[in-house]
C-alpha positions in Angstrom: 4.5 -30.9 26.9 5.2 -31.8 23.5 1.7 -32.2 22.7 0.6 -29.0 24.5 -2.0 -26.4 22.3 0.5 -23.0 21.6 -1.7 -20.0 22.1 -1.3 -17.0 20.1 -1.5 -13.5 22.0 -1.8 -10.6 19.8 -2.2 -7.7 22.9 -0.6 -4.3 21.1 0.9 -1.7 23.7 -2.1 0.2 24.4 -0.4 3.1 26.4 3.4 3.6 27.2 4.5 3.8 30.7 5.8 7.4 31.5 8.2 5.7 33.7 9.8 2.3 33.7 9.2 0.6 36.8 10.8 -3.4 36.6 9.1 -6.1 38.8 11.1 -8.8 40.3 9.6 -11.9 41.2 12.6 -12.4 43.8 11.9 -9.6 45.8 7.9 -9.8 45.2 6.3 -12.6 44.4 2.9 -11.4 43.7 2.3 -8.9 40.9 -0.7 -7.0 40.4 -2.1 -4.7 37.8 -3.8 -4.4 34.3 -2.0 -5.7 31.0 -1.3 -2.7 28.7 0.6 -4.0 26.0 3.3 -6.5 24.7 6.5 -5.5 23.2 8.9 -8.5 22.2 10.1 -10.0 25.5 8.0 -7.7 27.6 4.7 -7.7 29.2 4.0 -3.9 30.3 1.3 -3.4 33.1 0.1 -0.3 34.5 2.5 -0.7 37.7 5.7 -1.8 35.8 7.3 -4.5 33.2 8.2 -8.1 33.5 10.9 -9.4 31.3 9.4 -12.1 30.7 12.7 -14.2 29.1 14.7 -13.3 32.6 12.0 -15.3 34.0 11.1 -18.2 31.5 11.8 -21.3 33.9 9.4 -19.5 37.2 5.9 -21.4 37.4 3.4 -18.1 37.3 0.0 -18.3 37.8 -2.4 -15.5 36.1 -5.9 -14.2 37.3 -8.1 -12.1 36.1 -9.7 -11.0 39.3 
């Protein structure tokens, strides 16, 4: 882990959300949607936002399917 390559991800908000929508990976384990932006701790999709610091020790799994 120590050793692991750090990737750098430069993805600028691309379109706002008109309304907030916060997904849960308690209640719903399996997010979908298209990645709009990033804003400091956030990853904004088209369905809703992940804080993605209230979630830093989850394994997640991406796909671009």
């Amino acid at each position: 882990m120590l050793n692991d390559v750090i990737t750098e991800l430069n993805y600028p908000v691309l379109e706002h959300p008109t309304k907030i929508t916060s997904h849960n990976f308690d209640k719903n384990p399996e997010i979908t949607g298209t990645l709009k932006g990033i804003k400091g701790q956030y990853l904004i999709f088209d369905t809703g936002v992940i804080n993605v610091r209230k979630f830093s020790s989850y394994e997640v799994e991406v796909s671009d399917d």
